[in-house]
C-alpha positions, 0 to 999 in steps of 0.5 A: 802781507802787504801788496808790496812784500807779495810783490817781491815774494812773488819776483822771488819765486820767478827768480828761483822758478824752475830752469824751463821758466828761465830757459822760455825767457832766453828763447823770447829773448832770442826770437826778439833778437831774431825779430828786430834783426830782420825787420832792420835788414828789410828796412835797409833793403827797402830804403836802399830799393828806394833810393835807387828808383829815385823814390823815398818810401814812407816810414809807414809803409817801410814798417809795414813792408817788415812787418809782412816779411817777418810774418811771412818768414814765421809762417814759412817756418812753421810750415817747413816743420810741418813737413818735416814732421810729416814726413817722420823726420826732426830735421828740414830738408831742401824739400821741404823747403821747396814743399812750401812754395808748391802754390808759386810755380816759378819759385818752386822752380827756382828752389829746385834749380838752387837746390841742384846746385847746391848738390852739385857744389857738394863733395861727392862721395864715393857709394859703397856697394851693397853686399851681395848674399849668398843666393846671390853668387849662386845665381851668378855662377849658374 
């Protein structure tokens, strides 16, 4: 077989590959999407800062300025997993968001004051009372 027909034999296998092959292509996918989507929101919030001191940034540093908050925000990610993971769960709570920040005092304070309000924004609902056992109404009665 030559170089070219391996080549295509080869892309055939990719294509009829198992489904976890083409369910990696979607998640690389969308994390690039994730990725471009926040680094272009960066650019804006940093150009518009900009301008609104009276100073134009640089392109390089404006690339630059995206690039460490994409970084900071994976690394953020993966450690309010951790927690979760830690702490026996599969889903994130607000304190392991807060967990993260735990080197940087004044944002811990400022999660956990966003976090109150949030719960103070919640419905509120109504908790059932435990029921009580057997001993306990004969207790109760003496």
């Amino acid at each position: 077989m030559d170089a070219d027909m391996e080549t295509l034999a080869d892309g055939a296998d990719l294509l009829a590959g198992d489904g976890g092959e083409a369910e990696r292509l979607e998640a690389e996918a969308q994390a690039d999407l994730l990725r471009d989507r926040l680094r272009l929101a960066v650019i804006k919030i940093a150009t518009s800062e900009g301008r609104k001191a009276g100073m134009e940034v640089a392109d390089p540093v404006v690339a630059c300025i995206a690039d460490l908050a994409y970084k900071s925000v994976e690394q953020l990610a993966k450690d309010v997993e951790l927690f979760a993971q830690h702490a026996g769960r599969k889903s994130i709570k607000m304190e392991d968001v807060i967990l993260t920040a735990h080197r940087n005092e004044h944002l811990m304070g400022l999660l956990r004051t966003f976090s109150q309000q949030l719960k103070g924004k919640e419905p509120s609902s109504e908790r059932k009372r435990k029921k009580s056992s057997k001993k306990d109404d004969n207790m109760m009665q003496i």
